[in-house]
N, C-alpha and C positions, 0 to 999 in steps of 0.2 A: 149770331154768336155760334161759333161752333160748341161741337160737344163735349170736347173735353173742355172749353169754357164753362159750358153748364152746369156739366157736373164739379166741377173746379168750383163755384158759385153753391151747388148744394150742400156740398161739404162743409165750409166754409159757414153757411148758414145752419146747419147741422150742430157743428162746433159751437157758435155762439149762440143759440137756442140752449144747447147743455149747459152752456157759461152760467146764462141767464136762470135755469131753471134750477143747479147748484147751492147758487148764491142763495136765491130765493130759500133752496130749503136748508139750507144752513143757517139762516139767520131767525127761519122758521123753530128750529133746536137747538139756537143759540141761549145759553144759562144766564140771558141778562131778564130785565124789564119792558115791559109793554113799549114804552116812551121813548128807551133807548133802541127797540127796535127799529120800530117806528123812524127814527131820526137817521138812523142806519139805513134804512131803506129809503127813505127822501135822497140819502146822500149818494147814493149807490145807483136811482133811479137821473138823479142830476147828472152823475159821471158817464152812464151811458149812452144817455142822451148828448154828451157833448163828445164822445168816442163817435157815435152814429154819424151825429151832424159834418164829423171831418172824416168819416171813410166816405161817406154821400158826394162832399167837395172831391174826395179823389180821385171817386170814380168818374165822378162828373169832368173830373179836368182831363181823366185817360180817355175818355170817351170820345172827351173835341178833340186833343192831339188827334185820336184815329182817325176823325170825321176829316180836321183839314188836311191830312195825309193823302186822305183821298181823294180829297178832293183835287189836291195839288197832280195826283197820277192821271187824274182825268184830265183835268188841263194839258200835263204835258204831255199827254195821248192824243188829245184834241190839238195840237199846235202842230204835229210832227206831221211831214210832210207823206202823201200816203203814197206805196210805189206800187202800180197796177201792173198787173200778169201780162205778158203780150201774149 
């Protein structure tokens, strides 16, 4: 991965760590009840977990495009005929 990848990826991670730790204290100082916090944060910990599980699939799907990409330049690297120096 290059670098601006990486850091492109820490941001990113960065971002949704603040997401994550927002919510949390806002519902932390939210003027309801125990129960309904509670029920708030099941539902908020279920939605994230189903956001996670489909950016996980996406990257996973961007990843194999890349992989057969490359693989595909090897092959046609590997097939072409080579012209030696005289």
């Amino acid at each position: 991965m290059s670098d601006q990848g990486k850091q492109a990826a820490k941001v990113a991670a960065m971002i949704a760590g603040g997401a994550v730790i927002g919510a949390g204290l806002g519902m932390l100082f939210a003027p309801q009840s125990g129960a309904e916090t509670r029920r708030d944060i099941g539902r908020a910990a279920k939605k994230a977990q189903l956001q996670a599980t489909r950016w996980s699939r996406s990257v996973q799907s961007g990843v194999q495009e890349v992989m057969n990409r490359g693989k595909q330049l090897v092959q046609r690297h590997e097939t072409q005929p080579r012209i030696e120096a005289a």
